[in-house]
FIKOLZA-1660 file (N, C-alpha, C; in steps of 0.1 Angstrom, whole numbers, plus 5000, padded with zeros to 4 digits):
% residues 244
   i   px   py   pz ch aa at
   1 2002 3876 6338  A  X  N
   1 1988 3881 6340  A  X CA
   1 1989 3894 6347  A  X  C
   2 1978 3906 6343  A  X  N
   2 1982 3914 6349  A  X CA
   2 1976 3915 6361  A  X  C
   3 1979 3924 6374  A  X  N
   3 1976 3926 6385  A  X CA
   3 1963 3929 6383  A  X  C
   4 1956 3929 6398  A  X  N
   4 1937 3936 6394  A  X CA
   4 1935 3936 6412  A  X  C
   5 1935 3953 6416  A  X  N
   5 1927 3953 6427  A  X CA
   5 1916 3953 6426  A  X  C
   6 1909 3946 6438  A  X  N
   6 1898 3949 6440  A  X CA
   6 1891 3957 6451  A  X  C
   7 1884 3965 6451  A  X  N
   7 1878 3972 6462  A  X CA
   7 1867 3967 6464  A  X  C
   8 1867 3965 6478  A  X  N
   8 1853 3956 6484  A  X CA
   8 1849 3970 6490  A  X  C
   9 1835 3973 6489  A  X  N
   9 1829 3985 6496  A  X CA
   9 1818 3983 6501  A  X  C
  10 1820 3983 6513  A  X  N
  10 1808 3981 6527  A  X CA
  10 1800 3991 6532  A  X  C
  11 1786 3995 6530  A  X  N
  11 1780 4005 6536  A  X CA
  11 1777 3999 6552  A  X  C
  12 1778 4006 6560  A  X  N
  12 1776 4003 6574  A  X CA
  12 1770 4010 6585  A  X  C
  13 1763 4006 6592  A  X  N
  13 1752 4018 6599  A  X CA
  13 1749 4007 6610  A  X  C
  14 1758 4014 6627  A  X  N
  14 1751 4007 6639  A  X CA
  14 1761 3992 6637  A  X  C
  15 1766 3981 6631  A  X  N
  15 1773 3972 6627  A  X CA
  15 1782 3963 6636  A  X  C
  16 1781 3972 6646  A  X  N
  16 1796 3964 6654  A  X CA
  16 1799 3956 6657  A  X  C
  17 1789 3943 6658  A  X  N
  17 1789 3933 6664  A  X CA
  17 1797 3924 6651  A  X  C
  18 1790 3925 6639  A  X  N
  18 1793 3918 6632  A  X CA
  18 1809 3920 6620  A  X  C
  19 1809 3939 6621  A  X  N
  19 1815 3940 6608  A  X CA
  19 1832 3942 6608  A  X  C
  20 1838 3936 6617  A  X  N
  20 1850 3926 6618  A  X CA
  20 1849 3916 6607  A  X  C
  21 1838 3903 6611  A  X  N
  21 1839 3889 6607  A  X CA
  21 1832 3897 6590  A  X  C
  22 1828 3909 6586  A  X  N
  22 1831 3905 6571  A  X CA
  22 1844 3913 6567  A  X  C
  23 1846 3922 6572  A  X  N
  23 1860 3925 6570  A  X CA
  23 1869 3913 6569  A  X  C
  24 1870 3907 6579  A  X  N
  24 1878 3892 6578  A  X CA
  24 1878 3882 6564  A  X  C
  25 1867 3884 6566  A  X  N
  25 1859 3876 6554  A  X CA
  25 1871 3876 6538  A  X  C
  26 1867 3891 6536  A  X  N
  26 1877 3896 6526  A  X CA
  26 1894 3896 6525  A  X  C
  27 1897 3899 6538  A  X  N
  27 1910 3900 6540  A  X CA
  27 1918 3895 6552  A  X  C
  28 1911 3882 6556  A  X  N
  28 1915 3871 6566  A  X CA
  28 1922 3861 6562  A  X  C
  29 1932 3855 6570  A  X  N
  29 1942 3843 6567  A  X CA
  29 1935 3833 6561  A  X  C
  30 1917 3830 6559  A  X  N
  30 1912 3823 6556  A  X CA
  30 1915 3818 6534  A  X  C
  31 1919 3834 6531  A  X  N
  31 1921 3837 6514  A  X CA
  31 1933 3840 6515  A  X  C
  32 1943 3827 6515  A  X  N
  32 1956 3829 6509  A  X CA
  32 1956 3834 6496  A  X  C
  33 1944 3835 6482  A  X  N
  33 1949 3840 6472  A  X CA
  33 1947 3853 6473  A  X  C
  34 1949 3864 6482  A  X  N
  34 1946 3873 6481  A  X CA
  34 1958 3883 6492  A  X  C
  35 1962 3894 6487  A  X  N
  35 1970 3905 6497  A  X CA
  35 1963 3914 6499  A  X  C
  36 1962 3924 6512  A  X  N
  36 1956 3939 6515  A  X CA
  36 1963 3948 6510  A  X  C
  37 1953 3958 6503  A  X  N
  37 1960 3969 6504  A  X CA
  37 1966 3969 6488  A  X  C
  38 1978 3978 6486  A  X  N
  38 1987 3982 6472  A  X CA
  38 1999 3973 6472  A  X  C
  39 2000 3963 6480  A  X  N
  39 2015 3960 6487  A  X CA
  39 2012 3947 6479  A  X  C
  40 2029 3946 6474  A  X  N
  40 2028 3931 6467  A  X CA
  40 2029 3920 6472  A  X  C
  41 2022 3909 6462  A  X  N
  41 2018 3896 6472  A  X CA
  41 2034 3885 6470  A  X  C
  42 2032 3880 6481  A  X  N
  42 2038 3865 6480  A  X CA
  42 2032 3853 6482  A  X  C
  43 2014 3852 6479  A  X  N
  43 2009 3841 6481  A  X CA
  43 2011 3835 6468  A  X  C
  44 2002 3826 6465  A  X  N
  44 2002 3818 6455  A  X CA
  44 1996 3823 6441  A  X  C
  45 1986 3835 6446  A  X  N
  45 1979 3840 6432  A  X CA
  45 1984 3855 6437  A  X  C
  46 1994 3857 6425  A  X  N
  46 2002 3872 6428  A  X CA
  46 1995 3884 6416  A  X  C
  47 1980 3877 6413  A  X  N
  47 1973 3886 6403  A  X CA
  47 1960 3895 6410  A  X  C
  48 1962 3892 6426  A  X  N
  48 1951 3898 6432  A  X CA
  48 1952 3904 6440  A  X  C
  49 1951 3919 6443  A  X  N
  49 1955 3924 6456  A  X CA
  49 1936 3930 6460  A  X  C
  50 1934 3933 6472  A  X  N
  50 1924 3935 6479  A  X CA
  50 1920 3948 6487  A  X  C
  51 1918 3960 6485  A  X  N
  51 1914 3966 6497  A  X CA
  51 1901 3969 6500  A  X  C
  52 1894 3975 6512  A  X  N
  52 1886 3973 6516  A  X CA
  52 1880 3988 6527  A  X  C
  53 1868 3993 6521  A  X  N
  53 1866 4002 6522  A  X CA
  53 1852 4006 6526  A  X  C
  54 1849 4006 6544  A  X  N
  54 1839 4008 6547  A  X CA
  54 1832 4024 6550  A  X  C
  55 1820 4021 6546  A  X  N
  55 1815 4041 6544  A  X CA
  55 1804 4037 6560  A  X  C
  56 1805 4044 6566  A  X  N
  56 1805 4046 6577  A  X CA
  56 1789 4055 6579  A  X  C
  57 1775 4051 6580  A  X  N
  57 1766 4065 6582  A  X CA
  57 1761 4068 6590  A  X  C
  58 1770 4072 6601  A  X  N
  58 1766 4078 6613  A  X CA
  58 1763 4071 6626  A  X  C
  59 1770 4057 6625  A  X  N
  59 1772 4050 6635  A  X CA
  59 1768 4053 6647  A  X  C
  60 1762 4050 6660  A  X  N
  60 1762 4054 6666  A  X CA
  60 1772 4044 6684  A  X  C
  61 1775 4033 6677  A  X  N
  61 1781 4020 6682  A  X CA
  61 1797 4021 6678  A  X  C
  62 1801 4010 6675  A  X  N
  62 1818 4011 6680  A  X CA
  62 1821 4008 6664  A  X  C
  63 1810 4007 6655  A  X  N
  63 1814 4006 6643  A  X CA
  63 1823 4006 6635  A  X  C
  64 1833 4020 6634  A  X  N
  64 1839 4027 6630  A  X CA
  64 1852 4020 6631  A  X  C
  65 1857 4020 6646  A  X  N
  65 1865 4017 6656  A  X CA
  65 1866 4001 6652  A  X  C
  66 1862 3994 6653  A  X  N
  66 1863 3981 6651  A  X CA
  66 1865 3978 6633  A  X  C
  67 1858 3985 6624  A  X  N
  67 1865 3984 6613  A  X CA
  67 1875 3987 6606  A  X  C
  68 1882 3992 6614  A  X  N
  68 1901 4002 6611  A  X CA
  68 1908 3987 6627  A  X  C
  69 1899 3980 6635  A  X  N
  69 1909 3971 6636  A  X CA
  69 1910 3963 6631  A  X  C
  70 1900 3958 6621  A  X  N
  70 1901 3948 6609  A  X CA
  70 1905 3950 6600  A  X  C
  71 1912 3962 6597  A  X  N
  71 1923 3963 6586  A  X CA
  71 1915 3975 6576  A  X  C
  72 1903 3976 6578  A  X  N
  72 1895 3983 6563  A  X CA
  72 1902 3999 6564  A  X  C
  73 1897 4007 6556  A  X  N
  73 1898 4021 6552  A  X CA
  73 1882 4025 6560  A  X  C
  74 1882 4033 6568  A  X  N
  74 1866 4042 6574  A  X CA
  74 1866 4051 6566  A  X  C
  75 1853 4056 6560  A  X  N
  75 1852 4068 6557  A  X CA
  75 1839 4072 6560  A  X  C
  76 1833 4084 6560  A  X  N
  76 1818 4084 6563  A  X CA
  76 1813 4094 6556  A  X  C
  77 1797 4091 6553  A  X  N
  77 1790 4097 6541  A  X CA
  77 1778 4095 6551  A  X  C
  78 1769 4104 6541  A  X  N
  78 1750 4109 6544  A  X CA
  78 1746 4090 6544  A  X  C
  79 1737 4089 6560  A  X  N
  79 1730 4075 6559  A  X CA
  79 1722 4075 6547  A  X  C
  80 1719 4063 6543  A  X  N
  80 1716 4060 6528  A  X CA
  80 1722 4048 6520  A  X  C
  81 1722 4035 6518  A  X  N
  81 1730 4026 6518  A  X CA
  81 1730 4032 6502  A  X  C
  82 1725 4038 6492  A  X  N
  82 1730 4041 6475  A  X CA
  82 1740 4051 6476  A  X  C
  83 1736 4061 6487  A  X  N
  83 1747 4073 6491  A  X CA
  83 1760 4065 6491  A  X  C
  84 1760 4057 6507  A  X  N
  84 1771 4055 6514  A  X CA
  84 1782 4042 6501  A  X  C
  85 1770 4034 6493  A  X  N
  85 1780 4029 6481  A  X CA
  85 1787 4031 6472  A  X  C
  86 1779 4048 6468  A  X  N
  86 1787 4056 6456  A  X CA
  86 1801 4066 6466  A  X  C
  87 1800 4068 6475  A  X  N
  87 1812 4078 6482  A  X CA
  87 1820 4063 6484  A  X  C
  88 1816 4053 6485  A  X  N
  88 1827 4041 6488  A  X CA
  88 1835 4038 6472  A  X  C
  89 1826 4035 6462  A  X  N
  89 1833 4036 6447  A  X CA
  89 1839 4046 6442  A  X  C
  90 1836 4061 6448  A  X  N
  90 1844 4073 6445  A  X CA
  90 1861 4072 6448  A  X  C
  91 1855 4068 6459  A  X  N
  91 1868 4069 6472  A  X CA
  91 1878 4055 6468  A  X  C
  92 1874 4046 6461  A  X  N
  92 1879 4037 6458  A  X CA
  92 1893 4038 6446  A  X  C
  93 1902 4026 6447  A  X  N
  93 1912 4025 6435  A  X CA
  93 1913 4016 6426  A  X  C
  94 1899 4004 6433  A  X  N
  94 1901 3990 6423  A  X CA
  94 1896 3992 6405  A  X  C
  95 1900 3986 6402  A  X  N
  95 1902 3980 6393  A  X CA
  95 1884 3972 6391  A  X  C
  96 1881 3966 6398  A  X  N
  96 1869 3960 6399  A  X CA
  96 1860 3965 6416  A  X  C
  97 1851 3971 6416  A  X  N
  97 1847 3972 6429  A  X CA
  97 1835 3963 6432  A  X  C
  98 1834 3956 6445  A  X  N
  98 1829 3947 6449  A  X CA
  98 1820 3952 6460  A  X  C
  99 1803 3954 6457  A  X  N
  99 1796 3960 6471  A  X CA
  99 1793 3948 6478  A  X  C
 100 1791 3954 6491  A  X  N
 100 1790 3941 6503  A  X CA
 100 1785 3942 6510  A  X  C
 101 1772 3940 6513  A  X  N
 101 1764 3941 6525  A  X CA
 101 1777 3938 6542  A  X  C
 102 1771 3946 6550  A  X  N
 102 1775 3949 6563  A  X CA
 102 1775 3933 6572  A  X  C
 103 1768 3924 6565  A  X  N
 103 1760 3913 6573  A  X CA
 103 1766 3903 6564  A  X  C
 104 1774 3902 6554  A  X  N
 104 1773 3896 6547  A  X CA
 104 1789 3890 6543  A  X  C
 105 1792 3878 6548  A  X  N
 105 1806 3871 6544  A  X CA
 105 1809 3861 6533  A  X  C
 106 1822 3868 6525  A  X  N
 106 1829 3862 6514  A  X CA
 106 1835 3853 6518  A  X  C
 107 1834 3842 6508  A  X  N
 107 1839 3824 6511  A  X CA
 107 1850 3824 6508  A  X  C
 108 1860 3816 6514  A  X  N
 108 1874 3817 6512  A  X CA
 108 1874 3812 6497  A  X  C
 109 1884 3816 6492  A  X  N
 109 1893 3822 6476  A  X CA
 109 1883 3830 6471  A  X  C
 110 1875 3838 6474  A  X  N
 110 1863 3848 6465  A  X CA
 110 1873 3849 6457  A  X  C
 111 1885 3860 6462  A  X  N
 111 1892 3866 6454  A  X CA
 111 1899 3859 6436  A  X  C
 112 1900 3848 6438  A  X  N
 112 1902 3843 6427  A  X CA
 112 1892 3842 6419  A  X  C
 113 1880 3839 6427  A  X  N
 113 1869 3836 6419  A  X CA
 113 1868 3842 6412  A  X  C
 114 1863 3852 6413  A  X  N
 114 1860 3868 6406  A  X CA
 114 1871 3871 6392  A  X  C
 115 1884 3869 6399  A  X  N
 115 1892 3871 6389  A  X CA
 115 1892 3862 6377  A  X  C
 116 1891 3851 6377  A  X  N
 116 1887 3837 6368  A  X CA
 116 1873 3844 6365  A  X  C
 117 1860 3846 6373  A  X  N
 117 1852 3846 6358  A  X CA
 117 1850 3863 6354  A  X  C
 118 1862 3871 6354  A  X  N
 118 1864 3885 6348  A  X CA
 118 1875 3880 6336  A  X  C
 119 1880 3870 6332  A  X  N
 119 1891 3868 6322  A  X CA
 119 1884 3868 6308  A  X  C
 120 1872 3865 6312  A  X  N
 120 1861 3865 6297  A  X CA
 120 1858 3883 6295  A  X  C
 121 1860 3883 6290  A  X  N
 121 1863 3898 6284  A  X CA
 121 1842 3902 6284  A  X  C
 122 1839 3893 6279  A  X  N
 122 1825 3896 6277  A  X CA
 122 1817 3897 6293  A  X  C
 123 1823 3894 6305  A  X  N
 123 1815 3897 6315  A  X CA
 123 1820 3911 6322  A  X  C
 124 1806 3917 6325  A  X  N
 124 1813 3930 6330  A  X CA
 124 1813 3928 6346  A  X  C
 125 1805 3918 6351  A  X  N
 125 1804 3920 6366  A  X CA
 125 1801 3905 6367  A  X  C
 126 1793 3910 6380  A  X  N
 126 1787 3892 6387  A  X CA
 126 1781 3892 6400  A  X  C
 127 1776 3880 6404  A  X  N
 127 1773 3883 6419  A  X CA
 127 1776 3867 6424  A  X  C
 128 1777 3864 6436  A  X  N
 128 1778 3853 6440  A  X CA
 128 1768 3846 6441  A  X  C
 129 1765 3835 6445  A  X  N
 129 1752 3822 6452  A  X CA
 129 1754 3827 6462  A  X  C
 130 1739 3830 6469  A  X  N
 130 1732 3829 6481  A  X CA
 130 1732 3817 6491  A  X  C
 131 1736 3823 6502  A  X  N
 131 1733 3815 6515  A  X CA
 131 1736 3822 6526  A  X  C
 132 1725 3819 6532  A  X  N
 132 1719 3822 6546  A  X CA
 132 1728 3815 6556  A  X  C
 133 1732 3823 6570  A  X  N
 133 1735 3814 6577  A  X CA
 133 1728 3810 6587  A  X  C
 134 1713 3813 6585  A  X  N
 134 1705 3800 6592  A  X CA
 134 1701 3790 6584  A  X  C
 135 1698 3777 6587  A  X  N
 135 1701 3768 6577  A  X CA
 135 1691 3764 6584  A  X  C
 136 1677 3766 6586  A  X  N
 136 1662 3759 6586  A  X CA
 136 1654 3761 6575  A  X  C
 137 1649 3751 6576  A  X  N
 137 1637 3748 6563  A  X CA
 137 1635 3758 6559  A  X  C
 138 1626 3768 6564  A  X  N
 138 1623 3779 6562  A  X CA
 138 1634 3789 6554  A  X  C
 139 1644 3792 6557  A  X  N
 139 1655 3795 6552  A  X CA
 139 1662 3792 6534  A  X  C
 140 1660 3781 6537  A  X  N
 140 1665 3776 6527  A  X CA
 140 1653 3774 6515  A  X  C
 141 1642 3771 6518  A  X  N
 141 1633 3776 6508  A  X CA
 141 1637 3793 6503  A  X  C
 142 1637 3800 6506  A  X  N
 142 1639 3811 6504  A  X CA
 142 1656 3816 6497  A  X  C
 143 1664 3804 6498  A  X  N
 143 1672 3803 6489  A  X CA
 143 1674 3802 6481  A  X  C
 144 1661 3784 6476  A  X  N
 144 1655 3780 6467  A  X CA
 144 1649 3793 6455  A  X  C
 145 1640 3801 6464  A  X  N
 145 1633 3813 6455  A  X CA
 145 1644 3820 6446  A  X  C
 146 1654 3823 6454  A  X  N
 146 1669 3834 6448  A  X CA
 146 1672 3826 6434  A  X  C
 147 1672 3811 6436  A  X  N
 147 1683 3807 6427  A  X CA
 147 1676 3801 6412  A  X  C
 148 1658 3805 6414  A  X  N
 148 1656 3804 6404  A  X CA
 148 1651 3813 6399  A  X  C
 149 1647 3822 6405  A  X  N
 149 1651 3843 6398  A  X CA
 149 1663 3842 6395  A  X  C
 150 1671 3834 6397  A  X  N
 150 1687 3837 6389  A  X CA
 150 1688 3829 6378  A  X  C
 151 1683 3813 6381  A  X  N
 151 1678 3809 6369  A  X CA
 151 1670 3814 6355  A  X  C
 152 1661 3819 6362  A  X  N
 152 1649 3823 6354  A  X CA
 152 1653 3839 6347  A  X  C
 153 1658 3848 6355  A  X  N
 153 1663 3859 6351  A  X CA
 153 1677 3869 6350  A  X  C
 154 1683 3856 6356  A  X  N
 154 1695 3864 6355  A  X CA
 154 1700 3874 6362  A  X  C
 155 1692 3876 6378  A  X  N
 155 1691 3888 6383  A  X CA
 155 1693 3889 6394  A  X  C
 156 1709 3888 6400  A  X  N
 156 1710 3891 6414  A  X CA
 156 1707 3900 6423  A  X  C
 157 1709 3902 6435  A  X  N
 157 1705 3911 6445  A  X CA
 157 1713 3913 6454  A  X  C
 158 1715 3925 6461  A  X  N
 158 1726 3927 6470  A  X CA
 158 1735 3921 6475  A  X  C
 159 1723 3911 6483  A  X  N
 159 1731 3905 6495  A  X CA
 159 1739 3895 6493  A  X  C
 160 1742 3892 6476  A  X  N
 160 1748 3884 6470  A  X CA
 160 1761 3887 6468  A  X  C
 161 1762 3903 6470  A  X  N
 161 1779 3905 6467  A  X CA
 161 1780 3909 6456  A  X  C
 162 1779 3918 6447  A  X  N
 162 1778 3925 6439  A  X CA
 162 1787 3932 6429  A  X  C
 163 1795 3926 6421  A  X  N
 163 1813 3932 6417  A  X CA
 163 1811 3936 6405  A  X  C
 164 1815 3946 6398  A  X  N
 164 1813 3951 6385  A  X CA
 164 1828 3955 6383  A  X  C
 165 1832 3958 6366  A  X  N
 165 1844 3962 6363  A  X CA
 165 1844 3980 6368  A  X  C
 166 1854 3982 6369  A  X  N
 166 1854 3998 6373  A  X CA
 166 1850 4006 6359  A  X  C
 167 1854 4001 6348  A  X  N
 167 1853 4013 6337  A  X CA
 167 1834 4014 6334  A  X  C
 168 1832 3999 6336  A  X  N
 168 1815 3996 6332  A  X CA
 168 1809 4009 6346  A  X  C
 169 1813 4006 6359  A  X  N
 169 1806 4013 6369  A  X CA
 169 1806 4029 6362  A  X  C
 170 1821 4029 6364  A  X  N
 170 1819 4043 6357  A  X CA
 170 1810 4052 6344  A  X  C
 171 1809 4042 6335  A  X  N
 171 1802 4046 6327  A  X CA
 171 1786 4047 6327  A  X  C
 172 1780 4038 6334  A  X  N
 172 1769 4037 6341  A  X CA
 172 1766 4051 6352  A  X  C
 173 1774 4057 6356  A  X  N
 173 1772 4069 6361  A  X CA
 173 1772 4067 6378  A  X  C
 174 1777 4052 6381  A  X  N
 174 1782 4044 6396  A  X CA
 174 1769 4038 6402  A  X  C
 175 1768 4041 6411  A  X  N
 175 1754 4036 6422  A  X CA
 175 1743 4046 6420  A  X  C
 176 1729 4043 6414  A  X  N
 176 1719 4055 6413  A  X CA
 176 1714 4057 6429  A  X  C
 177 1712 4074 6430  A  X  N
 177 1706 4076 6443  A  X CA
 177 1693 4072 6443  A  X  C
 178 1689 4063 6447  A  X  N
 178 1676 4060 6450  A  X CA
 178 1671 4056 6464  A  X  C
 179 1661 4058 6471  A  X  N
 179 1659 4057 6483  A  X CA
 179 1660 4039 6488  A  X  C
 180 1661 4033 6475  A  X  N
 180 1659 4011 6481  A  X CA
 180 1661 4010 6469  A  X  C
 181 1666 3994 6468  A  X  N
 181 1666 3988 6458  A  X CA
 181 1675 3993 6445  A  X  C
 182 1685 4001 6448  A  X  N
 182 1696 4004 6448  A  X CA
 182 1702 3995 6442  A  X  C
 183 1708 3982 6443  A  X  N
 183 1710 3970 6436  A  X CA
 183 1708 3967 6421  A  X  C
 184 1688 3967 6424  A  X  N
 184 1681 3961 6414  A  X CA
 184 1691 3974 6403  A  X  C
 185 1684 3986 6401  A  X  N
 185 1691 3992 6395  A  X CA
 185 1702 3994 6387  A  X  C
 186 1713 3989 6398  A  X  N
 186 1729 3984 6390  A  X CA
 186 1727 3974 6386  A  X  C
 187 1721 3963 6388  A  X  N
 187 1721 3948 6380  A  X CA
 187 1718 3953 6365  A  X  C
 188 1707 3959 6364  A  X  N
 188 1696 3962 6350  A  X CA
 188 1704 3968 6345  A  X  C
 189 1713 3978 6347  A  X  N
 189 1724 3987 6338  A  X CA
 189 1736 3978 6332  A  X  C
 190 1743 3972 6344  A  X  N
 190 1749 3962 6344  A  X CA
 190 1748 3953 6327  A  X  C
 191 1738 3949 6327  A  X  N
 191 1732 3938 6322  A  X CA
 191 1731 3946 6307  A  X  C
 192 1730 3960 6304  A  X  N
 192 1729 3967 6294  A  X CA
 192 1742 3968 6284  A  X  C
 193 1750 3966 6294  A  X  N
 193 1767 3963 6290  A  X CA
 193 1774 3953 6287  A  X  C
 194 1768 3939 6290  A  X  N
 194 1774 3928 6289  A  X CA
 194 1768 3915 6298  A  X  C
 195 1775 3906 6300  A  X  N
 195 1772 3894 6307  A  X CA
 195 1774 3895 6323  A  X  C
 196 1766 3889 6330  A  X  N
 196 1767 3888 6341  A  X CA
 196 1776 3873 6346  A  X  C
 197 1786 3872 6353  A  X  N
 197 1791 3865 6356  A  X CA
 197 1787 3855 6372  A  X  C
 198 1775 3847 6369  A  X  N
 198 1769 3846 6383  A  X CA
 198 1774 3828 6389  A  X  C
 199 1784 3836 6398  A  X  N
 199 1796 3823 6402  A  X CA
 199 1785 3811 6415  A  X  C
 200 1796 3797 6415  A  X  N
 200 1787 3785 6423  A  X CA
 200 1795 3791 6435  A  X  C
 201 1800 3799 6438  A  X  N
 201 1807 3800 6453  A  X CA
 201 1795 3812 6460  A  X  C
 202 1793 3807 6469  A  X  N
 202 1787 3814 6481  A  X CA
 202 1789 3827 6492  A  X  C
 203 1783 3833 6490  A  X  N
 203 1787 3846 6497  A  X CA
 203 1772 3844 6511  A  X  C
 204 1775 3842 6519  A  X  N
 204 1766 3840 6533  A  X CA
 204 1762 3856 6539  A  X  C
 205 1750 3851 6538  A  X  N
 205 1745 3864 6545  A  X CA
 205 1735 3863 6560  A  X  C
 206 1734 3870 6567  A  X  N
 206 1722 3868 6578  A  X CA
 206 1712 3872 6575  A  X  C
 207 1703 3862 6584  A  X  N
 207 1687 3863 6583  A  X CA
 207 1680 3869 6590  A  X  C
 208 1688 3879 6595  A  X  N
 208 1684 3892 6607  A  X CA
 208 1671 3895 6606  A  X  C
 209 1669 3900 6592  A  X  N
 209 1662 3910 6585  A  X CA
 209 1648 3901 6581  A  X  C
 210 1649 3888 6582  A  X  N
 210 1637 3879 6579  A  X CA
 210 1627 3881 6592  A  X  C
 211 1638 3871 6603  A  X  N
 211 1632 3868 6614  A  X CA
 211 1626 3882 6620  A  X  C
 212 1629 3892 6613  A  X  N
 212 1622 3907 6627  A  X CA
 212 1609 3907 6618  A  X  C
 213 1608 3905 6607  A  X  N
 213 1595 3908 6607  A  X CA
 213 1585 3892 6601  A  X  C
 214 1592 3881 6598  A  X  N
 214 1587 3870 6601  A  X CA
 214 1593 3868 6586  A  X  C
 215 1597 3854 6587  A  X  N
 215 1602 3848 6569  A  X CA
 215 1586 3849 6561  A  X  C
 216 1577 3843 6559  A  X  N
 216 1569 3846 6553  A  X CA
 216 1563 3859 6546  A  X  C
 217 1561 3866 6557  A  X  N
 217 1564 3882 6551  A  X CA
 217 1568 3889 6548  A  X  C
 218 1583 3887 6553  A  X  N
 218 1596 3893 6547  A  X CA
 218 1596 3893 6532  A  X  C
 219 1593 3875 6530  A  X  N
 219 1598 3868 6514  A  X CA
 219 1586 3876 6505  A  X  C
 220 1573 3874 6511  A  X  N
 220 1561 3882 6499  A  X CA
 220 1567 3897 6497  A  X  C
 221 1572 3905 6505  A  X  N
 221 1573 3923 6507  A  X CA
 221 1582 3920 6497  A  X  C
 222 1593 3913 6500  A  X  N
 222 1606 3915 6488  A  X CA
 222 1601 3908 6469  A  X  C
 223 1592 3899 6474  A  X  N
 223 1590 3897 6459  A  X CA
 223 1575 3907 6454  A  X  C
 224 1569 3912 6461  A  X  N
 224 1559 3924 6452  A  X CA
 224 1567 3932 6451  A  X  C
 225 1579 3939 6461  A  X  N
 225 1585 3946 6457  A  X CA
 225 1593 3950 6442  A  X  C
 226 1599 3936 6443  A  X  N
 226 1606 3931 6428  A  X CA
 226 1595 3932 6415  A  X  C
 227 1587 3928 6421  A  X  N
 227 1578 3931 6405  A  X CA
 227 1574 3942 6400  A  X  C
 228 1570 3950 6416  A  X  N
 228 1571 3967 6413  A  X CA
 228 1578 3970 6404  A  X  C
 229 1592 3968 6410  A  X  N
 229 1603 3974 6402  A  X CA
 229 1604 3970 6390  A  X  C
 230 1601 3961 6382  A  X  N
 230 1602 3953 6375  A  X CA
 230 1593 3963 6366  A  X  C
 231 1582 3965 6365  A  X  N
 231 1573 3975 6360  A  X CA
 231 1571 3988 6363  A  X  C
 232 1582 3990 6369  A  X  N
 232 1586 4004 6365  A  X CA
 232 1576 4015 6377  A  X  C
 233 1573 4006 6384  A  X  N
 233 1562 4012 6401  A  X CA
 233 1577 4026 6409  A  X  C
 234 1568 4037 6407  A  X  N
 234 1574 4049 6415  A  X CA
 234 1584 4041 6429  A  X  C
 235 1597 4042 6431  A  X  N
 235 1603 4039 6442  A  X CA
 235 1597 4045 6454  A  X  C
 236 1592 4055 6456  A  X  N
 236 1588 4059 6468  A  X CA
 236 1574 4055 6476  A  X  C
 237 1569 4047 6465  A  X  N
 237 1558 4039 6467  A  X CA
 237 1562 4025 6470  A  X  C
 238 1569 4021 6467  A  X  N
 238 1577 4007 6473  A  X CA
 238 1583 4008 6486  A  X  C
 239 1588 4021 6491  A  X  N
 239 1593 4024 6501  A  X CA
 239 1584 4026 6508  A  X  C
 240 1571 4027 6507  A  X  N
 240 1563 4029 6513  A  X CA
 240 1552 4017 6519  A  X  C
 241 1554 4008 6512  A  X  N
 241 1547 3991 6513  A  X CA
 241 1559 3985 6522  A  X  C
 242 1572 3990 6520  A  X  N
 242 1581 3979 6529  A  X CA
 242 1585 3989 6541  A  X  C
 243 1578 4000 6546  A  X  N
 243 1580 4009 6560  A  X CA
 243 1593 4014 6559  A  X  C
 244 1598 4019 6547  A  X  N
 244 1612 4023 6548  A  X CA
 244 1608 4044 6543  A  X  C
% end
């Protein structure tokens, strides 16, 4: 079978507390089927190597510093999380690149996973199942919502973990600059190319971003948002309903 790096690419801004434990995530003792870096493996799945490459936008915390001790590649680009993901896919050598929210940890064997459902030639990408790692009612309804937009449409979102083949990114013209929703974008292109591969393994993300401005509100902003987009609503008017 042949070899297949993958580049995991992290945009990161302010991060420090957390962006060790996803760096680990990726390339922690936790995923025996996976090696760092170009260097060949001696685990058990010698068809996956791994590197890991965070874009850095102007940090002002120890960010940087703490992601070169967890093994990743730093590089830094214009704040902007569509910027900071296309200078990370530039800069990149996989084979398949994988974007990753800053907040957001891969379940042990990702790396297989991915590679098992990329063997169907018909899928160009994929995203993982959602989960929160607050685990209250509240929460998990809002899991509930993801997984039948996924049901119903086939349509992942960021914080899910996001991997596409390199030749498909490339041809799509990589990450579009757009001020948000940056994702939705690559999914819909994505999806122009082939099958989405949307795996039962879990990529956990935090609920940071709920609780500051309350789950109820959060959940409505992100789904009018979605429909904006959906219909084709000016981005900078979306950016403008969610205070961005």
């Amino acid at each position: 079978m042949a070899r297949v790096l993958i580049a995991v690419v992290i945009p990161a801004l302010d991060e420090a507390e957390g962006i060790a434990a996803t760096i680990s995530s990726a390339l922690g003792s936790e995923n025996p089927d996976v090696t760092s870096g170009t260097q060949g493996s001696k685990g058990r799945n010698e068809s996956v190597a791994v590197e890991v490459i965070v874009v850095d936008g102007g940090s002002r915390d120890e960010t940087a510093q703490r992601a070169r001790g967890a093994g990743a590649r730093v590089i830094s680009a214009q704040r902007g999380r569509a910027r900071q993901l296309q200078v990370g896919f530039q800069a990149s050598k996989g084979d398949v690149v994988l974007f990753l929210h800053a907040d957001t940890r891969l379940p042990p064997g990702w790396a297989g996973a991915v590679r098992s459902a990329l063997d169907d030639a018909r899928a160009v990408g994929g995203a993982f199942r959602l989960r929160f790692d607050d685990r209250s009612a509240r929460m998990r309804r809002v899991e509930r919502w993801a997984r039948l937009r996924i049901a119903l449409l086939r349509f992942p979102f960021g914080d899910q973990g996001i991997f596409v083949r390199r030749p498909v990114l490339e041809a799509i013209g990589g990450v579009p600059d757009v001020p948000l929703m940056e994702d939705c974008d690559l999914v819909r292109e994505m999806k122009r190319h082939g099958r989405l591969a949307l795996l039962s393994e879990a990529a956990t993300t935090s609920a940071r971003r709920y609780f500051e401005h309350g789950v109820g509100r959060t959940s409505i902003l992100h789904f009018v948002a979605f429909v904006a987009f959906w219909f084709g609503v000016d981005r900078t008017r979306i950016a403008g309903w969610l205070g961005r």
